[in-house]
DOPA-113018 format. One record per residue (C-alpha): residue number from 1; x, y, z. Coordinates in nm, 3 decimals, always signed. Example, Ala and Ser with C-alpha at 12.3 -4.5 7.8 and 13.67 -1.06 7.14 Angstrom:
REM residues 2
<site num="1" u="+1.230" v="-0.450" w="+0.780"/>
<site num="2" u="+1.367" v="-0.106" w="+0.714"/>
***
This chain:
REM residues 311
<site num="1" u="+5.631" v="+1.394" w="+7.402"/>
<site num="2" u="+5.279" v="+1.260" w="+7.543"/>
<site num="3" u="+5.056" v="+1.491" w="+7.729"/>
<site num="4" u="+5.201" v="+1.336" w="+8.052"/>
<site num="5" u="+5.602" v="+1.370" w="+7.974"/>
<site num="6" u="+5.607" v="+1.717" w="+8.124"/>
<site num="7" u="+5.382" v="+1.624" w="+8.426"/>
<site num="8" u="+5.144" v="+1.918" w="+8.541"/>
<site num="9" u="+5.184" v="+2.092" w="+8.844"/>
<site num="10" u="+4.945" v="+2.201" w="+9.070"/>
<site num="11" u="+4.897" v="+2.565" w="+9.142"/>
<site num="12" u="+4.722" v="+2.467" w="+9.464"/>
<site num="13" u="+5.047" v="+2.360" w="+9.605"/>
<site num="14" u="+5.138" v="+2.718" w="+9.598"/>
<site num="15" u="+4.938" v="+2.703" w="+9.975"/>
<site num="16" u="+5.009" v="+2.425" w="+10.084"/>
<site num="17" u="+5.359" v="+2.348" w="+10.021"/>
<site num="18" u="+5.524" v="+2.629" w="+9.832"/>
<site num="19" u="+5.871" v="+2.475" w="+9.861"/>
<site num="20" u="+5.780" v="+2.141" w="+9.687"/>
<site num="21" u="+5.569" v="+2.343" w="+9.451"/>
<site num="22" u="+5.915" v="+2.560" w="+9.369"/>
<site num="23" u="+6.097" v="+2.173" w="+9.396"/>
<site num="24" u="+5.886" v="+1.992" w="+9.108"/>
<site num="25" u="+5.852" v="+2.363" w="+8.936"/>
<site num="26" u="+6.194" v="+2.457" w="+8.885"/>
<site num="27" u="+6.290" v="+2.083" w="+8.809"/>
<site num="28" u="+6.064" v="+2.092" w="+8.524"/>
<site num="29" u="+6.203" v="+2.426" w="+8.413"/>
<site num="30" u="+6.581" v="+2.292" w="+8.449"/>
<site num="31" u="+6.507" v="+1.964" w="+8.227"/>
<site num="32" u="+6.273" v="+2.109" w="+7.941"/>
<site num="33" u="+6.273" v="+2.505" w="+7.962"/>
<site num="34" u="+5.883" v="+2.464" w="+8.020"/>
<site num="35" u="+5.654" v="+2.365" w="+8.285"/>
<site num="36" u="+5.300" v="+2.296" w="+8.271"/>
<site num="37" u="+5.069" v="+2.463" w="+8.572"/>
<site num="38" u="+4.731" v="+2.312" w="+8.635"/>
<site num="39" u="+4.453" v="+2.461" w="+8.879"/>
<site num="40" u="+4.585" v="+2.824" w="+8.842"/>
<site num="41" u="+4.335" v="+3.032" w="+9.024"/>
<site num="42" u="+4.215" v="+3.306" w="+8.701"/>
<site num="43" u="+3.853" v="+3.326" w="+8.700"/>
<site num="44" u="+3.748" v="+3.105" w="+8.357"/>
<site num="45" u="+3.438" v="+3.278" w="+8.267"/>
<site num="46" u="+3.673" v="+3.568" w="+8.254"/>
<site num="47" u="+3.941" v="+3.438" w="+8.026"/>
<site num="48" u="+3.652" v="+3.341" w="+7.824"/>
<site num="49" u="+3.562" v="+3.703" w="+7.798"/>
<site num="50" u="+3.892" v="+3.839" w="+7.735"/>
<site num="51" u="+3.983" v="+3.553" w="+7.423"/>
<site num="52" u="+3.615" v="+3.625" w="+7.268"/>
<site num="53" u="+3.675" v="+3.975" w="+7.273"/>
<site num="54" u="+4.017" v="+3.879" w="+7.094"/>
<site num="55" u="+3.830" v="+3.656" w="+6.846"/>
<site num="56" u="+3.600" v="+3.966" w="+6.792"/>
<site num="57" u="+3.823" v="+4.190" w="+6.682"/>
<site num="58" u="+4.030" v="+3.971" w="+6.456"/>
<site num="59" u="+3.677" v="+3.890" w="+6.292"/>
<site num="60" u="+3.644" v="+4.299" w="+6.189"/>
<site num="61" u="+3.753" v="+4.391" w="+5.796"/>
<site num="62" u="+4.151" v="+4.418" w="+5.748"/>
<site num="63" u="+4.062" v="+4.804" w="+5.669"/>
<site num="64" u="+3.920" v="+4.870" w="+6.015"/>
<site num="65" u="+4.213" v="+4.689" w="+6.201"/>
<site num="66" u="+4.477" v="+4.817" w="+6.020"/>
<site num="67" u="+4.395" v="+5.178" w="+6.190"/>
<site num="68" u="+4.531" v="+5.042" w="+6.466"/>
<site num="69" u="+4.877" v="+4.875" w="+6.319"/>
<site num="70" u="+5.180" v="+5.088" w="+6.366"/>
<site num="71" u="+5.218" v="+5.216" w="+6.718"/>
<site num="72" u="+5.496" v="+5.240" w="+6.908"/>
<site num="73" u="+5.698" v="+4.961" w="+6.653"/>
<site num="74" u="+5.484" v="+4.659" w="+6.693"/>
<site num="75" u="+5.498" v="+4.684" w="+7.087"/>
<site num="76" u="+5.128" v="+4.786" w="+7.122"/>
<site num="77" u="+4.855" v="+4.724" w="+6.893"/>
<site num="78" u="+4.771" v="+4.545" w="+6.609"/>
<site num="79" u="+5.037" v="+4.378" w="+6.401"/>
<site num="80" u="+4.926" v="+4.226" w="+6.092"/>
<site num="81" u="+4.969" v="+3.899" w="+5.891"/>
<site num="82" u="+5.282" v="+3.862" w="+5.777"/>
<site num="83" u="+5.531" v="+4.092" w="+5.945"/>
<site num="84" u="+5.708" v="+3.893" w="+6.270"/>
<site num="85" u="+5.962" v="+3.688" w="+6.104"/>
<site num="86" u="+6.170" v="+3.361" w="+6.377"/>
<site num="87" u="+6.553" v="+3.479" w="+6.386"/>
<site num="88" u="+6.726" v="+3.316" w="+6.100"/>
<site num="89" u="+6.356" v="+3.196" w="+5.893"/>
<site num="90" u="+6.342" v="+3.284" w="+5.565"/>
<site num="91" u="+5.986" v="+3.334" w="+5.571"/>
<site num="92" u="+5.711" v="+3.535" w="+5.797"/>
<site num="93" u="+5.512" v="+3.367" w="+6.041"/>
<site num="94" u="+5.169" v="+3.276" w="+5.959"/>
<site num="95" u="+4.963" v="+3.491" w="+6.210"/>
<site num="96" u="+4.821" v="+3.812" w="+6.316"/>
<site num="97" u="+4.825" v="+3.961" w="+6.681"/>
<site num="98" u="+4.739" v="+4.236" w="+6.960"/>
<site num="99" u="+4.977" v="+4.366" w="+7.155"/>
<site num="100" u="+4.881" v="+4.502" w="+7.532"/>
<site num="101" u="+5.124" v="+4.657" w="+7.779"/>
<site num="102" u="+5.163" v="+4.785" w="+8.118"/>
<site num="103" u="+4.983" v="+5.104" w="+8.198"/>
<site num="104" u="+5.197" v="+5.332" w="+8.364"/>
<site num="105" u="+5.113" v="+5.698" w="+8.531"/>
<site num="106" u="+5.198" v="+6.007" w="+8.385"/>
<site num="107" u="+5.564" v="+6.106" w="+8.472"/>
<site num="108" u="+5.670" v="+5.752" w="+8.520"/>
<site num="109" u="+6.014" v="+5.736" w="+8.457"/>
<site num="110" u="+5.952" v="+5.429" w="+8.178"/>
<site num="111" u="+5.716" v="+5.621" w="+7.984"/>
<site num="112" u="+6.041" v="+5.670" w="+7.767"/>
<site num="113" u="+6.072" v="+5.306" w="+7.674"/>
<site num="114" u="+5.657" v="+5.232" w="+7.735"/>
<site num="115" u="+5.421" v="+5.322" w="+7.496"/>
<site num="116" u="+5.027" v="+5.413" w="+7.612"/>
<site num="117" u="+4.804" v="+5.143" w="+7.506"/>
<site num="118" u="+4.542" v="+5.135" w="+7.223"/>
<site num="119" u="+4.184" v="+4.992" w="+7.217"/>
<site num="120" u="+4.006" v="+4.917" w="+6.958"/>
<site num="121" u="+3.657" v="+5.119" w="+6.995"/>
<site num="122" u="+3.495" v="+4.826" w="+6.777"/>
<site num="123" u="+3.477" v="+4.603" w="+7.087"/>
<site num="124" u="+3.364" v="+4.813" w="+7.381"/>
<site num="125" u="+3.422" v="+4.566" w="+7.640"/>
<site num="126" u="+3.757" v="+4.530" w="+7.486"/>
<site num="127" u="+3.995" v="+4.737" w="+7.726"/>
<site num="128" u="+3.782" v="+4.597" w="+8.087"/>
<site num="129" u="+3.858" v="+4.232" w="+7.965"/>
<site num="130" u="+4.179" v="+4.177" w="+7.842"/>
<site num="131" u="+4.307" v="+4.459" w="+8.063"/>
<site num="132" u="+4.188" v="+4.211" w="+8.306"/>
<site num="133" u="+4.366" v="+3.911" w="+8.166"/>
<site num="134" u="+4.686" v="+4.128" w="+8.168"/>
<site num="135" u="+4.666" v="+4.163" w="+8.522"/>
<site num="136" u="+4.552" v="+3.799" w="+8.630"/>
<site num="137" u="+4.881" v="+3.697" w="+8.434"/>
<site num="138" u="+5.110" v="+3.938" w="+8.533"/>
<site num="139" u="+5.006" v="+3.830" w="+8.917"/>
<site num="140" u="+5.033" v="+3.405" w="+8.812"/>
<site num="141" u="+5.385" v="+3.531" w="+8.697"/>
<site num="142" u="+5.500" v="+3.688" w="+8.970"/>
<site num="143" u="+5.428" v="+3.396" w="+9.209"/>
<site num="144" u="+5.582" v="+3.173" w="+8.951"/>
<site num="145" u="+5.889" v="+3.363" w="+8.956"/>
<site num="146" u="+5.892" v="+3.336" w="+9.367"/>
<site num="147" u="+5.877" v="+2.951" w="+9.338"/>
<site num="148" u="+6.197" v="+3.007" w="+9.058"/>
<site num="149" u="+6.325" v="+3.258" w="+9.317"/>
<site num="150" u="+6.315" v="+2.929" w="+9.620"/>
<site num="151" u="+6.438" v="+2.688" w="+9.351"/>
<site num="152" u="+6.738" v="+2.937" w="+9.283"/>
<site num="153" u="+6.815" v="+2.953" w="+9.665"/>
<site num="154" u="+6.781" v="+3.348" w="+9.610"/>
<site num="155" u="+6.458" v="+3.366" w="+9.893"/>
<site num="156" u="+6.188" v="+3.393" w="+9.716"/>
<site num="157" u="+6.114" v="+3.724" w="+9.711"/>
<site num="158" u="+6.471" v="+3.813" w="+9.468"/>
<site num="159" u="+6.209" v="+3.862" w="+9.155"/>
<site num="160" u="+6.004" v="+4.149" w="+9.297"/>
<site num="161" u="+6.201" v="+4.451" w="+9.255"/>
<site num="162" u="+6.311" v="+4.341" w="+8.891"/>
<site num="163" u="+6.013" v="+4.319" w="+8.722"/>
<site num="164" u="+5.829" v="+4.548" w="+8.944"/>
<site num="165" u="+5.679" v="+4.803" w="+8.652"/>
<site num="166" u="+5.825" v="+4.566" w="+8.424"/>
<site num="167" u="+5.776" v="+4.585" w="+8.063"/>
<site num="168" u="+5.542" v="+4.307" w="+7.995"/>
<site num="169" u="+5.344" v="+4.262" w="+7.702"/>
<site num="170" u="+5.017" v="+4.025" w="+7.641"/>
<site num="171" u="+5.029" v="+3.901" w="+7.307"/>
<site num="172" u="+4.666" v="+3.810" w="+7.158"/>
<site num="173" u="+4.743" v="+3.570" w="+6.913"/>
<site num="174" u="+4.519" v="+3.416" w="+6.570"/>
<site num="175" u="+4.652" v="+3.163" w="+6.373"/>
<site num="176" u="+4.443" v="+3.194" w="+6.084"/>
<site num="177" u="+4.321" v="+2.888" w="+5.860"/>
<site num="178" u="+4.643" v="+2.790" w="+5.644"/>
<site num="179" u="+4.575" v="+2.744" w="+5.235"/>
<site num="180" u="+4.741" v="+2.393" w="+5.071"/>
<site num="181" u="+4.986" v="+2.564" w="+4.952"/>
<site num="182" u="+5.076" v="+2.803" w="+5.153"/>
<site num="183" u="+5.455" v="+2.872" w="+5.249"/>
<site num="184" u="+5.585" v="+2.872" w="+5.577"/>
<site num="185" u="+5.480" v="+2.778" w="+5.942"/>
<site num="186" u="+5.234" v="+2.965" w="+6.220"/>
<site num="187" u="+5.576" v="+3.024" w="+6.426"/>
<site num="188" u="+5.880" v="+2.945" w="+6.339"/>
<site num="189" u="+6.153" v="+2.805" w="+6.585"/>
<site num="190" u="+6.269" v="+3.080" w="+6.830"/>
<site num="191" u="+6.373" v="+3.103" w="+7.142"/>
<site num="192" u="+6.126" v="+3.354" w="+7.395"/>
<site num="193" u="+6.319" v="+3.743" w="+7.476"/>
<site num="194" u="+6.169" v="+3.801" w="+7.800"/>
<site num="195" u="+6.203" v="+3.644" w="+8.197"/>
<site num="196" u="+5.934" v="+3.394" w="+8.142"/>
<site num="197" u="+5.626" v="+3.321" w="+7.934"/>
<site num="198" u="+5.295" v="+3.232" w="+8.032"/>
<site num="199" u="+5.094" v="+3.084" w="+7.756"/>
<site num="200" u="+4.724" v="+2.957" w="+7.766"/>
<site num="201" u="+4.571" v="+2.801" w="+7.446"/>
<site num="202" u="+4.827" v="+2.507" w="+7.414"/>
<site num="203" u="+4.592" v="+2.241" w="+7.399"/>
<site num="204" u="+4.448" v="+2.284" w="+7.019"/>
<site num="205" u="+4.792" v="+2.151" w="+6.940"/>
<site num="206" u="+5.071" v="+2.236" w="+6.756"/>
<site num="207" u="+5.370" v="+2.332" w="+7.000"/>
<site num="208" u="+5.647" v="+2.162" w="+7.015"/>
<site num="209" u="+6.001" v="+2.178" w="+7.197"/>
<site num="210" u="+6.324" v="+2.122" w="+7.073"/>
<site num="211" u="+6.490" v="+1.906" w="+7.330"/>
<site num="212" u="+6.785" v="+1.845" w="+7.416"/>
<site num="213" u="+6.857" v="+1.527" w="+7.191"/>
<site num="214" u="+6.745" v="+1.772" w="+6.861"/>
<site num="215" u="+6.414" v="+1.586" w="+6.861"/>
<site num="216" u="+6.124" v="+1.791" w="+6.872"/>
<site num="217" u="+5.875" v="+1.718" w="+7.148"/>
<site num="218" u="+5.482" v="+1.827" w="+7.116"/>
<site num="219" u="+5.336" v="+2.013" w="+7.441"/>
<site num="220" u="+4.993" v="+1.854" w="+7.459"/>
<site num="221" u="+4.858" v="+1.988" w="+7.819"/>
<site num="222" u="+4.543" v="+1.929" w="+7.958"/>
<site num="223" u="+4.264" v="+2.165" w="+7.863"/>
<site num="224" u="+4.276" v="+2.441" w="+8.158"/>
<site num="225" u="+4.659" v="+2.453" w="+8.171"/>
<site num="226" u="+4.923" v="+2.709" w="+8.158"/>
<site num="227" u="+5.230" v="+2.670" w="+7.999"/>
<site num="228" u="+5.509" v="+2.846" w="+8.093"/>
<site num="229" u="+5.899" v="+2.889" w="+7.959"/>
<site num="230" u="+6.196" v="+3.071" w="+8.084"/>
<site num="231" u="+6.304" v="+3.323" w="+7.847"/>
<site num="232" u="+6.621" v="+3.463" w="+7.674"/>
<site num="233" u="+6.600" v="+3.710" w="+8.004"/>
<site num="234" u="+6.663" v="+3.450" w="+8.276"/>
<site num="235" u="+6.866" v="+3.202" w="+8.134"/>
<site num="236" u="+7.117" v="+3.468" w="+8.089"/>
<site num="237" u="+7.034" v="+3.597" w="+8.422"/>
<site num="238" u="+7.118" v="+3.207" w="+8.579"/>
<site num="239" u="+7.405" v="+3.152" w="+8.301"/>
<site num="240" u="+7.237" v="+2.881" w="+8.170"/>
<site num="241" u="+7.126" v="+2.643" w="+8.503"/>
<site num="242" u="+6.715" v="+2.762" w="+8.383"/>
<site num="243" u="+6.783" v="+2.706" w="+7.960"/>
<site num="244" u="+6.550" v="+2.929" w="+7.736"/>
<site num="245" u="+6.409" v="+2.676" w="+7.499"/>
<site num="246" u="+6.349" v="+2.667" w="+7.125"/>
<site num="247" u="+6.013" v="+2.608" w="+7.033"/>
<site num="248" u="+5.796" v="+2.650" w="+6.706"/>
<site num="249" u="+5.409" v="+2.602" w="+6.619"/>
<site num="250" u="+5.380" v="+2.368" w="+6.334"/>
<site num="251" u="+5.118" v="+2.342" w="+6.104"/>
<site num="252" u="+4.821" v="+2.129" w="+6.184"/>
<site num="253" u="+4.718" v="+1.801" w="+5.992"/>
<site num="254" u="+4.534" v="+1.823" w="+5.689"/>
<site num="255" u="+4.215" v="+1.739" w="+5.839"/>
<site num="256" u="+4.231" v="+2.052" w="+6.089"/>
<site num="257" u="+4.403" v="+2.321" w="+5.808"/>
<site num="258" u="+4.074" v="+2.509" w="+5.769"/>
<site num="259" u="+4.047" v="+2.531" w="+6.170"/>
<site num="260" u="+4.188" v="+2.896" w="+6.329"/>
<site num="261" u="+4.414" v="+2.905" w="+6.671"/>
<site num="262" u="+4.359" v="+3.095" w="+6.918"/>
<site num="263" u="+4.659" v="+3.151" w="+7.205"/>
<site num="264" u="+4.752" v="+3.438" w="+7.459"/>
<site num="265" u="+5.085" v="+3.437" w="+7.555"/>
<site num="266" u="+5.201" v="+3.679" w="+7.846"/>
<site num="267" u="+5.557" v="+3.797" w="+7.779"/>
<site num="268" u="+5.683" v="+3.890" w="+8.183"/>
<site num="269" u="+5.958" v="+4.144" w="+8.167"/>
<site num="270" u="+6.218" v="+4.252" w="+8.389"/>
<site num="271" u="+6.157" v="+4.659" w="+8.446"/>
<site num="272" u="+6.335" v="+4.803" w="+8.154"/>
<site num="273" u="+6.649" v="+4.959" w="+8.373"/>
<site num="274" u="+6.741" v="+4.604" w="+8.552"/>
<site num="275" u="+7.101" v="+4.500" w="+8.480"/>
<site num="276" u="+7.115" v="+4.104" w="+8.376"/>
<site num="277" u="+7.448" v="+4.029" w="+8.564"/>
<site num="278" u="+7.467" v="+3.662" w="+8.625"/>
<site num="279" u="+7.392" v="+3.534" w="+8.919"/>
<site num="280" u="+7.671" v="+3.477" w="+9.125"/>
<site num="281" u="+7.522" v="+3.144" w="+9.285"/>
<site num="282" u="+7.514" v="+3.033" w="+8.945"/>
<site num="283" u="+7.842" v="+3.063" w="+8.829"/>
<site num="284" u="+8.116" v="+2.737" w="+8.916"/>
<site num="285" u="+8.382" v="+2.618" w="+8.790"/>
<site num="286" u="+8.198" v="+2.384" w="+8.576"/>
<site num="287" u="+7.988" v="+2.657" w="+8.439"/>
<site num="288" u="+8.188" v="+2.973" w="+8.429"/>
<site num="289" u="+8.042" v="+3.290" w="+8.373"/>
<site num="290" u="+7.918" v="+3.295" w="+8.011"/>
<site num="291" u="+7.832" v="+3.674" w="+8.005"/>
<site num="292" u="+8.065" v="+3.905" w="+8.199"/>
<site num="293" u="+7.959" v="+4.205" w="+8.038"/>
<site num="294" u="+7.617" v="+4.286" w="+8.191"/>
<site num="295" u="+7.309" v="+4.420" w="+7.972"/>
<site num="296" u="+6.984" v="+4.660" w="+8.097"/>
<site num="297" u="+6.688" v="+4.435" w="+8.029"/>
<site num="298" u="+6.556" v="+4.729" w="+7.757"/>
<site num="299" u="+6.897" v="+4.732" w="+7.562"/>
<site num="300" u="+6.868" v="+4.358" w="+7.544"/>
<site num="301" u="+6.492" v="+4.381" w="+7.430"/>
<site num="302" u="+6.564" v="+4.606" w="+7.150"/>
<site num="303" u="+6.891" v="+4.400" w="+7.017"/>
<site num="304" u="+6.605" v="+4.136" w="+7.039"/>
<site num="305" u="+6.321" v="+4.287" w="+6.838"/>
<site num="306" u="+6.541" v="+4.435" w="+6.541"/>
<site num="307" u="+6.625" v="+4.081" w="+6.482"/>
<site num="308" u="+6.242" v="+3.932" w="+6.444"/>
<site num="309" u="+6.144" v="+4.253" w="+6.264"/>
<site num="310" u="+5.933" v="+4.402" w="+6.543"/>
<site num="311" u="+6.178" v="+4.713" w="+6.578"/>
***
């Protein structure tokens, strides 16, 4: 796949002409899994902030971040080198990354299946930025899933009780420089758990997309872009009609081994009580229900995580 095959689209339709933004969104999402989303409307020089601060803290000794490796199974906090394993791969994933999840009040009824955030107090500006970029992506999501929501025919407001206190997480992602010989790929081929995934970082190269003639297609989006892929979550949810993609990140070329990658996805949940019943506009006779037995998004989440190792 060229940088063109999956054709950006413009957040700044979102204004203008929400239903042909949903149109060319949810067509994309149908076809490939993925769309690409140009002109979102996050504040750069704060991304900038929040991925430096990331960089920072994966620069500290391997003593001082593995005080913060451990917590709450992997779903908040550091997670070291060589622990998240694709479903089915024989071998770890080559990278390291920081979990951050929703921050909820005390009493909330999901504090049971939440965990409280951790900071690292070696980068003070640390918790303002990337609690910042948690929020700017959790927002972009939401209105993504309204344009999904118009696509669907649901109204386009259906999304906003499910993943309202939703259990998303904000993965913080280095790829370190990869030895000759070293075994193994940054991410093996998996399919994403969640509803959908918002990725920036894309453009140093290296994701691809299984399609659907078992070739696999590199994502090469302008620099700027989001990517974004249904997950495990919503193709269940639509029985298929939005299809959760496999994808990997391959090595890079020789020439670039020796060069880190840097990538934030943002994991969107559904809130951890939501019952995945198909969608009943999404069932014919041509597609019959593939799931009858409904699942609560958090009993699906932990299946999930057992199998990559993160539970």
């Amino acid at each position: 796949m060229s940088a063109s095959a999956i054709e950006p689209v413009s957040f700044t339709l979102y204004a203008k002409d929400f239903d042909r933004f949903a149109q060319e969104l949810g067509a994309s999402f149908q076809r490939y899994g993925f769309a690409v989303i140009s002109d979102h409307d996050m504040a750069q020089a704060r991304i900038d902030a929040a991925i430096a601060d990331a960089k920072a803290f994966f620069a500290l000794p391997e003593e001082i971040k593995k005080q913060y490796a451990g917590t709450s199974g992997g779903a908040r906090g550091y997670i070291p080198f060589g622990i998240e394993t694709a479903k089915g791969a024989t071998h770890y994933d080559l990278k390291e990354f920081w979990h951050v999840g929703r921050d909820l009040p005390p009493g909330h009824p999901f504090r049971a299946t939440m965990a409280d955030n951790v900071w690292p107090a070696e980068i003070p500006s640390f918790h303002h930025n990337v609690g910042w970029l948690y929020g700017a992506l959790d927002s972009l999501g939401v209105r993504v899933l309204k344009a999904i929501a118009q696509y669907l025919n649901l109204g386009r407001d259906f999304f906003d009780p499910t993943v309202k206190d939703g259990n998303s997480v904000l993965r913080l992602l280095h790829y370190p420089p990869i030895p000759k010989d070293a075994t193994g790929v940054r991410a093996g081929a998996h399919g994403d758990i969640n509803t959908i995934t918002l990725l920036m970082g894309a453009e140093e190269g290296g994701l691809e997309v299984l399609d659907r003639d078992g070739a696999w297609l590199p994502i090469n989006p302008p620099p700027g872009c989001v990517v974004c892929n249904i997950g495990d979550m919503l193709e269940r949810l639509t029985n298929h009609v939005l299809p959760s993609t496999i994808h990997r990140v391959v090595n890079p070329p020789p020439e670039r081994r020796g060069v880190p990658r840097y990538s934030t996805p943002f994991f969107l949940h559904f809130a951890s009580d939501y019952l995945i019943k198909t969608l009943p506009n999404c069932i014919t006779e041509e597609n019959p229900d593939r799931y009858p037995e409904p699942i609560t998004a958090d009993a699906f989440l932990q299946q999930r995580l057992r199998e990559i190792k993160l539970a």
